[in-house]
N, C-alpha and C positions, 0 to 999 in steps of 0.2 A: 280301898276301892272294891275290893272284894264282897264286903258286906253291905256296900251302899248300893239301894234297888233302884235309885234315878228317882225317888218321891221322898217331899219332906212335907211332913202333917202339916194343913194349913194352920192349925194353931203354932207352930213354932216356929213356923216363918215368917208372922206376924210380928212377934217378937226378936227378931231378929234387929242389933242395932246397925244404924248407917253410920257407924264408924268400926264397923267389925272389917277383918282384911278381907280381902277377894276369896271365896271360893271357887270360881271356875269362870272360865272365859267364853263365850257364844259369839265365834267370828261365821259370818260367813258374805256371800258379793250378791249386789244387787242392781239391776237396770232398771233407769225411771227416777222419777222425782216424786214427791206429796207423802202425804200422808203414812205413814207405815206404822203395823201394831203386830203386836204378839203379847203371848199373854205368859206368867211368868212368878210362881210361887212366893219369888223374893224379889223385896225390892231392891233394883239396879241400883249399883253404885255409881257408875258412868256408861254411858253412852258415848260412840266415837262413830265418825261418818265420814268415812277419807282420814286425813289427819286431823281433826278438829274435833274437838269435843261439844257434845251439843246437849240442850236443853231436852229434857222429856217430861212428860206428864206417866203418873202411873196410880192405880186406882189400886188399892189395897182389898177393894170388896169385892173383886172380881179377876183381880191382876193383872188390868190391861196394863200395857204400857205403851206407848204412842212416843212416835218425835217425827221431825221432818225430816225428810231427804232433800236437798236442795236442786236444782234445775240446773246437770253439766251442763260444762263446756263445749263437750265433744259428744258429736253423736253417737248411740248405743258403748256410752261411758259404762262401765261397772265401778260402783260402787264396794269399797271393802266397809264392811258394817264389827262392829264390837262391841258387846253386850258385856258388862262385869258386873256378874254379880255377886 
């Protein structure tokens, strides 16, 4: 951790296979429903939205990565979101 500066060359992250283990975890809470993106060197292994694992779309030319939030239950619900990638 020490030597790691938080950037991995887009060429290596290309490269990177989707059966390699998790490097690191991106949790954080959200309010609202639709659309949500962030953009993201490598591509995600799973997506998770509450308990459930969900579908995403992610563009390797650019890094977007896109999935839905769904429309709570309860009003001003927070969302726990978890990114692995």
């Amino acid at each position: 951790p020490e030597l790691f500066d938080g950037e991995i060359p887009f060429e290596l992250s290309t490269s990177l296979s989707e059966n390699r283990s998790p490097t690191a975890t991106i949790a954080l809470t959200a309010r609202g429903c639709g659309r949500f993106g962030a953009y993201s060197f490598q591509r995600p292994l799973k997506c998770q939205v509450g308990d459930a694992e969900v579908e995403f779309s992610y563009d390797p030319t650019n890094g977007l990565l896109t999935f839905t939030i769904p429309i709570p239950e309860e009003e001003m619900y927070r969302w726990s979101i978890a990114i692995q990638v």
